[in-house]
Jmol script that loads the backbone (N, CA, C; Angstrom):
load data "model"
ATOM      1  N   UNK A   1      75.275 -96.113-108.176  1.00  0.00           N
ATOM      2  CA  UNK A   1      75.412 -94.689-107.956  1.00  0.00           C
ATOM      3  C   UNK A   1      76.400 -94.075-108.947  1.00  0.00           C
ATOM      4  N   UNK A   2      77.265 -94.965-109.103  1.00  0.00           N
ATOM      5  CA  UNK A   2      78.793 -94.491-110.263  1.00  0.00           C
ATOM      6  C   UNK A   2      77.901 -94.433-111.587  1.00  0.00           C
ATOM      7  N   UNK A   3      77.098 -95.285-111.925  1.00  0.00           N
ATOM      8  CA  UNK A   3      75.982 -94.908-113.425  1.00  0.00           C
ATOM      9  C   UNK A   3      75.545 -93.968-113.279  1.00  0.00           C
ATOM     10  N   UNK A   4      74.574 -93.551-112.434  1.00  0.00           N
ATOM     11  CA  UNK A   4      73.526 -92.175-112.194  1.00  0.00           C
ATOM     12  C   UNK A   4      74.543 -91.478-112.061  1.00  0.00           C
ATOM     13  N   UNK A   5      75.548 -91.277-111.776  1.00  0.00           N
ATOM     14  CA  UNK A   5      76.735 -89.844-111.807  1.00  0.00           C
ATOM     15  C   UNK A   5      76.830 -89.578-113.520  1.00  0.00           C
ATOM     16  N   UNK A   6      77.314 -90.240-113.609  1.00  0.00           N
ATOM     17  CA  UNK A   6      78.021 -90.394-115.050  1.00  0.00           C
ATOM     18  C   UNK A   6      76.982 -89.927-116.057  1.00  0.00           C
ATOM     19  N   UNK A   7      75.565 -90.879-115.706  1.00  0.00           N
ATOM     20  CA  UNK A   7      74.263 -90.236-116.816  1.00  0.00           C
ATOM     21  C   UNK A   7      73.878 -88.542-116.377  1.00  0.00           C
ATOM     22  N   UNK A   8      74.230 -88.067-115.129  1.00  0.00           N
ATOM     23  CA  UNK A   8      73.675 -86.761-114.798  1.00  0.00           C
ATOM     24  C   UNK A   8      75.030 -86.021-115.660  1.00  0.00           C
ATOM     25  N   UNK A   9      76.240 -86.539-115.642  1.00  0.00           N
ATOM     26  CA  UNK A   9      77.299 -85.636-116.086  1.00  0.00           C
ATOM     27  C   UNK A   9      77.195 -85.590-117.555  1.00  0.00           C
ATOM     28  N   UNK A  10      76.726 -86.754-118.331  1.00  0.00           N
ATOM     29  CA  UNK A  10      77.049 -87.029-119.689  1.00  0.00           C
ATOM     30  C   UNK A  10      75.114 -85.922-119.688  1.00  0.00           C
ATOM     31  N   UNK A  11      74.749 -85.751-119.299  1.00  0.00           N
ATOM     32  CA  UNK A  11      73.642 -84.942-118.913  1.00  0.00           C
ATOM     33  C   UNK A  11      73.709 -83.301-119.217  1.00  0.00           C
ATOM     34  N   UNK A  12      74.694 -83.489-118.589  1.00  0.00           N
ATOM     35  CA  UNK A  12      75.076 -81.634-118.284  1.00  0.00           C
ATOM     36  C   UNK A  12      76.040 -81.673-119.565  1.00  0.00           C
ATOM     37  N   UNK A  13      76.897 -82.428-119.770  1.00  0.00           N
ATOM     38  CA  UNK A  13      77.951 -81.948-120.716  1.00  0.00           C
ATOM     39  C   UNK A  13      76.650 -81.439-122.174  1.00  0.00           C
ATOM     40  N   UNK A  14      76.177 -82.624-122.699  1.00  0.00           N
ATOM     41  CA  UNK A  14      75.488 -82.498-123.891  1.00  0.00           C
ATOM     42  C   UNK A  14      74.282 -81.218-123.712  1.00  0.00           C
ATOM     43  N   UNK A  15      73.679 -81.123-122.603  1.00  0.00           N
ATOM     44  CA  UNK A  15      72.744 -79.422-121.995  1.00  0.00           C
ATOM     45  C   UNK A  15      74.028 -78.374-122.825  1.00  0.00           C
ATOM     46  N   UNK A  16      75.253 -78.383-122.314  1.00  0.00           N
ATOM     47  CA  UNK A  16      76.023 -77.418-122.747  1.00  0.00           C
ATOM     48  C   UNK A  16      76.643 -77.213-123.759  1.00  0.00           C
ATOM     49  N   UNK A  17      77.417 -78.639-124.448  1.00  0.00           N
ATOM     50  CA  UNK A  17      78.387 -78.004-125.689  1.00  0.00           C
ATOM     51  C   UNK A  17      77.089 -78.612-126.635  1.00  0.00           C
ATOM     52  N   UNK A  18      76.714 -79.802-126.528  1.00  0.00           N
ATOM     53  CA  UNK A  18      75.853 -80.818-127.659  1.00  0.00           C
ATOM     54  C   UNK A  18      75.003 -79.234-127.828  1.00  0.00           C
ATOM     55  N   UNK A  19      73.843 -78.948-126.874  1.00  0.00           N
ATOM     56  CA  UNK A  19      72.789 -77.837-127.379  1.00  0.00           C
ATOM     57  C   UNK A  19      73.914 -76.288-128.357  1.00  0.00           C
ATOM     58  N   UNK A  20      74.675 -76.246-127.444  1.00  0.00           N
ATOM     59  CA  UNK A  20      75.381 -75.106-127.791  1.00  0.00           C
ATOM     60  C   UNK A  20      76.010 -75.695-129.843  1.00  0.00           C
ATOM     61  N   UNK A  21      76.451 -76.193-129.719  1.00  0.00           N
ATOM     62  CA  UNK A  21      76.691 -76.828-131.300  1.00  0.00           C
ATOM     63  C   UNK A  21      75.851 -76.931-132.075  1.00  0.00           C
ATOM     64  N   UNK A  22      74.169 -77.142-131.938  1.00  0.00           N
ATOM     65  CA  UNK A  22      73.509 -77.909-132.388  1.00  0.00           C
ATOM     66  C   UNK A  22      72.403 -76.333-132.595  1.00  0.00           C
ATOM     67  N   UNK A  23      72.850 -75.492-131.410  1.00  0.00           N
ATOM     68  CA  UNK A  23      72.060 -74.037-132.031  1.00  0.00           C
ATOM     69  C   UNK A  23      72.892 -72.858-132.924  1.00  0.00           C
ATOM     70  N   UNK A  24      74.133 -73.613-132.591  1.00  0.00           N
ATOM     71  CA  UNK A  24      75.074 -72.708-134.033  1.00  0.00           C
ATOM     72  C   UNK A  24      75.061 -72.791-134.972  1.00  0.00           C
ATOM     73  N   UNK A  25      74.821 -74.250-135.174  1.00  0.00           N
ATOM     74  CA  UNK A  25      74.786 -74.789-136.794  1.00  0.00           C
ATOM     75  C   UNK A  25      73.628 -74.627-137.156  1.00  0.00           C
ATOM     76  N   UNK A  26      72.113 -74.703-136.839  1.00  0.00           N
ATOM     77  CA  UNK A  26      71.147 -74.430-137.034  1.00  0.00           C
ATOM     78  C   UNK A  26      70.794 -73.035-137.078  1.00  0.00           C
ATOM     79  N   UNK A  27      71.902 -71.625-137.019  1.00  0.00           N
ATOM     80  CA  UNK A  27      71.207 -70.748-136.801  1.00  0.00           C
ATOM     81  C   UNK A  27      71.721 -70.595-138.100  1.00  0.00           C
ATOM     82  N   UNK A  28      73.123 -70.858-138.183  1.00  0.00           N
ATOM     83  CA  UNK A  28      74.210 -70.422-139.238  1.00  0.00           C
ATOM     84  C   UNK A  28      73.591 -71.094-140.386  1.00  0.00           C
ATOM     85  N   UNK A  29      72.763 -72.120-140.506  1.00  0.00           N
ATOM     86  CA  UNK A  29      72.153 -72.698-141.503  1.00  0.00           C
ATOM     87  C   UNK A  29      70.775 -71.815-142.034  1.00  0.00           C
ATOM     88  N   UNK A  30      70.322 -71.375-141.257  1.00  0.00           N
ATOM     89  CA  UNK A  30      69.210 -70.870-141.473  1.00  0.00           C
ATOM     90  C   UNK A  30      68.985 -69.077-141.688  1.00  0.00           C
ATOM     91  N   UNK A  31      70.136 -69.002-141.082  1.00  0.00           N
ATOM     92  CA  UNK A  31      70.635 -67.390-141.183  1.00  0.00           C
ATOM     93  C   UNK A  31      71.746 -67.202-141.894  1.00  0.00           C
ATOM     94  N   UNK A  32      72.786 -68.162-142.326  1.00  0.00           N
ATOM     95  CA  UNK A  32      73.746 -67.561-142.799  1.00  0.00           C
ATOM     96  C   UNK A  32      74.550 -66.615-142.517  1.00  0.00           C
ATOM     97  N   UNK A  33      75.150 -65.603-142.653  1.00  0.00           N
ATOM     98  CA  UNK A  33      75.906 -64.921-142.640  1.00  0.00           C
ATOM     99  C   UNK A  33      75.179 -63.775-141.666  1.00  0.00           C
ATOM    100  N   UNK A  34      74.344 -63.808-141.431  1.00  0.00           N
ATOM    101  CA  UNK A  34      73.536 -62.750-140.599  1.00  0.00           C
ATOM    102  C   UNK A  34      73.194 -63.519-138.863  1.00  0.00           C
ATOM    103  N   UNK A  35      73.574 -64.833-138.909  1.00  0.00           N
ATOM    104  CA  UNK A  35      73.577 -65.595-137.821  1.00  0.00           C
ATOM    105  C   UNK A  35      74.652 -64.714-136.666  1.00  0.00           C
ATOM    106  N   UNK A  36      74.289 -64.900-135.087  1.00  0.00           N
ATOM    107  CA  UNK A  36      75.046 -64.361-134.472  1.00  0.00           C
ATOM    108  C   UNK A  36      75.281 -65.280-133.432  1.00  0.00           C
ATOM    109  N   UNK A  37      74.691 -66.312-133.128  1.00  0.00           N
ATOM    110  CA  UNK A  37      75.135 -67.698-132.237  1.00  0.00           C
ATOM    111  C   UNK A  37      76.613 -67.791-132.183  1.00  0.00           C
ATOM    112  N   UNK A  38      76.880 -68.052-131.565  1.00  0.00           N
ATOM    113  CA  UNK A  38      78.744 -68.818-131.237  1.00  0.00           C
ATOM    114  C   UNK A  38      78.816 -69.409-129.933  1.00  0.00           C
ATOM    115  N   UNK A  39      79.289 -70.560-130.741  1.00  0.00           N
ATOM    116  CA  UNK A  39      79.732 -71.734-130.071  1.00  0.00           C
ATOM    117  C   UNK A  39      80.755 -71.427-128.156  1.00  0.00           C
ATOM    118  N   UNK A  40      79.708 -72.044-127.576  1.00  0.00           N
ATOM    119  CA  UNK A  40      80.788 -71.967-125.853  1.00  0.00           C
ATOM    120  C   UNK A  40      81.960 -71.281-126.414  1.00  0.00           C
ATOM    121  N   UNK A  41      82.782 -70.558-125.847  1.00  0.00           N
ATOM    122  CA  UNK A  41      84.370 -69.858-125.565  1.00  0.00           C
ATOM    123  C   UNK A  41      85.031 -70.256-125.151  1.00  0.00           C
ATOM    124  N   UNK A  42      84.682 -71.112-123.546  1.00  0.00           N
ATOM    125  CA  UNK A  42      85.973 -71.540-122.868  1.00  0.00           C
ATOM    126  C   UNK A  42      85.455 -72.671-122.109  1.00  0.00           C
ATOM    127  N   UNK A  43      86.022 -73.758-122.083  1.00  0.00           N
ATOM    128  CA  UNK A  43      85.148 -75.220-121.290  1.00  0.00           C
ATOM    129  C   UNK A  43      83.753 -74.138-119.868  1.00  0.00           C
ATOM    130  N   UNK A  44      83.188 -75.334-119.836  1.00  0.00           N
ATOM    131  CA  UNK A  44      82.139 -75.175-118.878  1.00  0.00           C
ATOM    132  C   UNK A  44      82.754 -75.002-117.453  1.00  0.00           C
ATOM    133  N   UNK A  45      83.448 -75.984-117.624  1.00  0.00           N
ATOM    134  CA  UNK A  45      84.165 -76.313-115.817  1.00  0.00           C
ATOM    135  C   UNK A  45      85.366 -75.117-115.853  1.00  0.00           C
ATOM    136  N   UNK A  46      86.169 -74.427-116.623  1.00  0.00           N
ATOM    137  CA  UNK A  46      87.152 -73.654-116.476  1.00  0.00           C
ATOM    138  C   UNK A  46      87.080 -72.417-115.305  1.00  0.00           C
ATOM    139  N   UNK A  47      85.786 -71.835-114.865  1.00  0.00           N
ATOM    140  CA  UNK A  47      85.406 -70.930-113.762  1.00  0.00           C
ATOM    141  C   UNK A  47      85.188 -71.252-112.407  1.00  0.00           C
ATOM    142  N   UNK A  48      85.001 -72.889-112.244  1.00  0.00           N
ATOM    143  CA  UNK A  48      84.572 -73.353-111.281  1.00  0.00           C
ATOM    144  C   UNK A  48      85.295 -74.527-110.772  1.00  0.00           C
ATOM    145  N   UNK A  49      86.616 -74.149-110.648  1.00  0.00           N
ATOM    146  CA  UNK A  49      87.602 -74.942-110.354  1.00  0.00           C
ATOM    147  C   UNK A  49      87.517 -74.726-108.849  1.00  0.00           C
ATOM    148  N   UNK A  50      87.690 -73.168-108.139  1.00  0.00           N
ATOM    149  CA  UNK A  50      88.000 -72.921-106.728  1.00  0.00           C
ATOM    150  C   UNK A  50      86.867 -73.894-106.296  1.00  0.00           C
ATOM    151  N   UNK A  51      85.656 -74.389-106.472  1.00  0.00           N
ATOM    152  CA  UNK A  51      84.959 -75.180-105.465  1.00  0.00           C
ATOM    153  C   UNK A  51      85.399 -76.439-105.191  1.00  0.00           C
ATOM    154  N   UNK A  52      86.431 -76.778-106.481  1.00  0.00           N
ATOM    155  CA  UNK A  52      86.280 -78.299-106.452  1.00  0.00           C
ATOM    156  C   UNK A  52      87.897 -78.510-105.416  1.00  0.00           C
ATOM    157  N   UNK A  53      87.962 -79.327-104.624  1.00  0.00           N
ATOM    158  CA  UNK A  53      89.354 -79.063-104.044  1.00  0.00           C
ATOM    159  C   UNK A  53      90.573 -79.952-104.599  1.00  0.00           C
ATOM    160  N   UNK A  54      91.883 -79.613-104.903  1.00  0.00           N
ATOM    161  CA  UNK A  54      93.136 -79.732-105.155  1.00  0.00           C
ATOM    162  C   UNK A  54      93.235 -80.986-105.195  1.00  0.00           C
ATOM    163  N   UNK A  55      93.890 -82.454-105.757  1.00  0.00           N
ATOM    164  CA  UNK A  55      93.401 -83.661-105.331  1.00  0.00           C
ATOM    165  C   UNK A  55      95.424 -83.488-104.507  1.00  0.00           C
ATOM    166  N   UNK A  56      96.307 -83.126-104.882  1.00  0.00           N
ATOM    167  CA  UNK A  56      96.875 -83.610-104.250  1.00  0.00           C
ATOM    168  C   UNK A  56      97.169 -83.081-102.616  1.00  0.00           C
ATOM    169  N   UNK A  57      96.274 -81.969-102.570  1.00  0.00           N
ATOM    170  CA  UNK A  57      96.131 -81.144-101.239  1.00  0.00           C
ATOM    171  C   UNK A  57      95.412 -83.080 -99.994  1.00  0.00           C
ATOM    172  N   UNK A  58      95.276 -84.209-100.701  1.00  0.00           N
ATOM    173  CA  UNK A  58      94.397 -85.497 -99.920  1.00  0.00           C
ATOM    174  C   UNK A  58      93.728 -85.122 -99.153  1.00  0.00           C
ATOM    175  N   UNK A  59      92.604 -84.465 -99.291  1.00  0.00           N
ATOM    176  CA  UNK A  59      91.952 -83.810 -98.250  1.00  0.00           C
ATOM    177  C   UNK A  59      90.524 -85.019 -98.291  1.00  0.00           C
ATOM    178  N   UNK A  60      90.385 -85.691 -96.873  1.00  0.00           N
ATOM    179  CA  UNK A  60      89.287 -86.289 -97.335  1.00  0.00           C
ATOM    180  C   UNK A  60      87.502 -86.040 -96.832  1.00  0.00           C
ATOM    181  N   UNK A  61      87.494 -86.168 -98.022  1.00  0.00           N
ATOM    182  CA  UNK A  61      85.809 -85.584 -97.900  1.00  0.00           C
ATOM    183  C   UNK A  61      84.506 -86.138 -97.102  1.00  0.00           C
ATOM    184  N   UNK A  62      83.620 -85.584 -96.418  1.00  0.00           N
ATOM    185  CA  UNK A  62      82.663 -86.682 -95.921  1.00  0.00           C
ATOM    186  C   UNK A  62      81.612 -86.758 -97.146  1.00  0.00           C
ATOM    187  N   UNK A  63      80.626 -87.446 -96.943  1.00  0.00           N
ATOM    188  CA  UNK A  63      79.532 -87.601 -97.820  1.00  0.00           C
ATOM    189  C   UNK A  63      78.956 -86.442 -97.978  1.00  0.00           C
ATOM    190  N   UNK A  64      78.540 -85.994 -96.491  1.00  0.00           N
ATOM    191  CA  UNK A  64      77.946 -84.885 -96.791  1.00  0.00           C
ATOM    192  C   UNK A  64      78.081 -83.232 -97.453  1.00  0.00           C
ATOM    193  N   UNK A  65      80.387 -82.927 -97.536  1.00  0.00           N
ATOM    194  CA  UNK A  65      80.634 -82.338 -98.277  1.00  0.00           C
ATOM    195  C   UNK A  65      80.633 -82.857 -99.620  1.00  0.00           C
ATOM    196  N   UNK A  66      80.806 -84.051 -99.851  1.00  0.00           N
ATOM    197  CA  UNK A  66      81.305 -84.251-101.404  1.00  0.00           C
ATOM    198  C   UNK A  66      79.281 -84.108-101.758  1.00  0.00           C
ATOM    199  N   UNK A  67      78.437 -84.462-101.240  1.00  0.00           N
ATOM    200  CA  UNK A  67      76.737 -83.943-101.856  1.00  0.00           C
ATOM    201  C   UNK A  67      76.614 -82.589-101.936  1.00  0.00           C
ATOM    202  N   UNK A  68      77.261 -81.903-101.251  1.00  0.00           N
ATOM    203  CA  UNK A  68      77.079 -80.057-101.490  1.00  0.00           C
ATOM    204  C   UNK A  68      78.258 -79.936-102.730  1.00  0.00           C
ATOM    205  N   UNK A  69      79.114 -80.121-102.705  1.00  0.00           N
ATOM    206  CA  UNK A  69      79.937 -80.064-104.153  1.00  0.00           C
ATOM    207  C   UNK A  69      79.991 -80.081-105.344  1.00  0.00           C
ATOM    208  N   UNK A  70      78.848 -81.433-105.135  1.00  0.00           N
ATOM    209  CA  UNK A  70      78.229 -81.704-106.504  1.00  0.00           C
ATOM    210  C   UNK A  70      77.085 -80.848-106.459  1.00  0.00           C
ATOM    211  N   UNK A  71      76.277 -80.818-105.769  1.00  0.00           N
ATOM    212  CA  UNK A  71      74.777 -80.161-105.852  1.00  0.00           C
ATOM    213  C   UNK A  71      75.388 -78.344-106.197  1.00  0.00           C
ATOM    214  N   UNK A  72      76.056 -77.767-105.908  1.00  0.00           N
ATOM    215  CA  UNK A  72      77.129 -76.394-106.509  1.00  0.00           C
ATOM    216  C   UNK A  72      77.672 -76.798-107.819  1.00  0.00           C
ATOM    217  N   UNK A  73      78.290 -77.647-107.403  1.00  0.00           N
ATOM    218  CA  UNK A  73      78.652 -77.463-109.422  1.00  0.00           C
ATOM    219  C   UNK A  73      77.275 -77.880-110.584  1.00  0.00           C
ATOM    220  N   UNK A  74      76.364 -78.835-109.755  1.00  0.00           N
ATOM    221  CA  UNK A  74      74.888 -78.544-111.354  1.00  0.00           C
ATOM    222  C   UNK A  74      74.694 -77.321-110.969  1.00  0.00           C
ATOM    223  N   UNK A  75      74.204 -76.808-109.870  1.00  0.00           N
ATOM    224  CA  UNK A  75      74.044 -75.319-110.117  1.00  0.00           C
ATOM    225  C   UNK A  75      74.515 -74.546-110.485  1.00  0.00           C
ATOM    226  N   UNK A  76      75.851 -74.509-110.632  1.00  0.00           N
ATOM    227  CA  UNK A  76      76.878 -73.638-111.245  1.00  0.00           C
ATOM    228  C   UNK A  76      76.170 -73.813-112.852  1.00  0.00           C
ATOM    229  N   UNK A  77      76.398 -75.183-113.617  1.00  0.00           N
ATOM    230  CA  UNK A  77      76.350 -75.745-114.659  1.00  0.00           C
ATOM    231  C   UNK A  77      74.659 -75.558-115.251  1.00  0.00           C
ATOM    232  N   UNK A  78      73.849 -75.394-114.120  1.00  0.00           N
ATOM    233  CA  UNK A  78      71.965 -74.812-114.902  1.00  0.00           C
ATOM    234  C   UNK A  78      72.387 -73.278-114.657  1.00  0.00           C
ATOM    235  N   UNK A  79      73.059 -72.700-114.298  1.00  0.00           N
ATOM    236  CA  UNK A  79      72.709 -70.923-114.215  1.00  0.00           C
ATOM    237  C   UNK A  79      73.469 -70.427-115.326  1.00  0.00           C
ATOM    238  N   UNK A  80      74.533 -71.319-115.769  1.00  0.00           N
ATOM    239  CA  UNK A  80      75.544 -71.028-117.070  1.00  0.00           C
ATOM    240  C   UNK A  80      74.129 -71.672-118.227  1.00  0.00           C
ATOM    241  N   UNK A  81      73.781 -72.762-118.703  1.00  0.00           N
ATOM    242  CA  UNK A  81      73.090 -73.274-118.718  1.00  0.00           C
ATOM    243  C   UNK A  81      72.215 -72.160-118.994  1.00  0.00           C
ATOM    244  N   UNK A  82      71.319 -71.405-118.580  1.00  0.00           N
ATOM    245  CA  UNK A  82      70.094 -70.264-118.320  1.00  0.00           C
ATOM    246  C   UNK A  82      70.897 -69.379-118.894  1.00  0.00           C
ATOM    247  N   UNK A  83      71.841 -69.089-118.332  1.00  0.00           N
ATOM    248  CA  UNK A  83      72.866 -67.855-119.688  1.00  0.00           C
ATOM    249  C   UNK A  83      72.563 -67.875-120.819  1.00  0.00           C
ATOM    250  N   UNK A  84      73.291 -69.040-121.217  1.00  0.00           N
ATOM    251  CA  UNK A  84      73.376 -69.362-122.666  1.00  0.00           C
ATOM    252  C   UNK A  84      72.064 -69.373-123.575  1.00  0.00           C
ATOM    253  N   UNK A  85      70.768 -70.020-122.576  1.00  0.00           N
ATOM    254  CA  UNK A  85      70.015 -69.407-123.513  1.00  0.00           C
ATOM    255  C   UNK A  85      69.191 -68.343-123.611  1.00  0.00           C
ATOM    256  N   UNK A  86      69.675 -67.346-122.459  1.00  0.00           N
ATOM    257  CA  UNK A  86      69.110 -66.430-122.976  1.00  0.00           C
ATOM    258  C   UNK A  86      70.120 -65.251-123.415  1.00  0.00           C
ATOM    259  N   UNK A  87      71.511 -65.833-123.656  1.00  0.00           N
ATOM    260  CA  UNK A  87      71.869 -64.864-124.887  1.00  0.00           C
ATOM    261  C   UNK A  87      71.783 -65.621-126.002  1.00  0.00           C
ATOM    262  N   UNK A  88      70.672 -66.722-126.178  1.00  0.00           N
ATOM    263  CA  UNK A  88      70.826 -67.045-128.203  1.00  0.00           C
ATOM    264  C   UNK A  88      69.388 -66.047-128.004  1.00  0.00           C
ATOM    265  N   UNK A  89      68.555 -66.433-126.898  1.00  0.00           N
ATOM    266  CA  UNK A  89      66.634 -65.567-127.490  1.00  0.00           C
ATOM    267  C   UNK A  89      67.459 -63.831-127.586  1.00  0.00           C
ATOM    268  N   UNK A  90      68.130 -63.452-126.777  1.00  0.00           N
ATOM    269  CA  UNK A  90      68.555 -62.103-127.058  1.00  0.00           C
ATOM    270  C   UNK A  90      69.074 -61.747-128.403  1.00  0.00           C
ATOM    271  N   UNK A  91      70.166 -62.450-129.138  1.00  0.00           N
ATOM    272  CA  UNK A  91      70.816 -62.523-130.010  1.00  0.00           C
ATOM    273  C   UNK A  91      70.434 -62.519-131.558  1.00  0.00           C
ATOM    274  N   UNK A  92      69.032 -63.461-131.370  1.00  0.00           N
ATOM    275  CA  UNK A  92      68.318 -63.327-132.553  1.00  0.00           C
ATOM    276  C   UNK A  92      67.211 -62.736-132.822  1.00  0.00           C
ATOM    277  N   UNK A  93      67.244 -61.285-131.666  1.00  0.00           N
ATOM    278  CA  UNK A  93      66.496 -60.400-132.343  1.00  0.00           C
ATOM    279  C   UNK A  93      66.999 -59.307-133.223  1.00  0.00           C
TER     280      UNK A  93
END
end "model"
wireframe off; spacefill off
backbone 0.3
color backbone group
């Protein structure tokens, strides 16, 4: 279960900065100076701290909160995710 976490996270990270890097440089390559892509602003996780709780608050979790926690933060992480690309299709018109 500690693998399948890790592959869904190393998952989401590369969805966000890897794509986000990989459509800057490709726009800026191809557009040059007329490119308007830019790279993420501020980490992914920086907005979505209040869900996650305090570790030294030891608050302990059941299964069934720590599965809604996670299942909120990918959702948090596909609707940012859905942002992003639709301000690059906006951007390069």
């Amino acid at each position: 279960m500690a693998l399948e976490e890790q592959d869904r996270l190393m998952h989401a990270w590369w969805g966000n900065y890897g794509l986000s890097a990989v459509s800057v440089a490709v726009d800026h390559c191809l557009n040059g100076k007329k490119a308007k892509s830019e790279y993420v602003k501020e980490p992914i996780l920086a907005n979505i701290g209040d869900t996650i709780p305090n570790k030294s608050e030891n608050v302990e979790l059941t299964e069934e909160e720590k599965k809604k926690q996670t299942e909120q933060l990918f959702m948090q992480l596909r609707i940012i995710g859905a942002n992003h690309k639709l301000s690059q299709k906006g951007g390069g018109n």
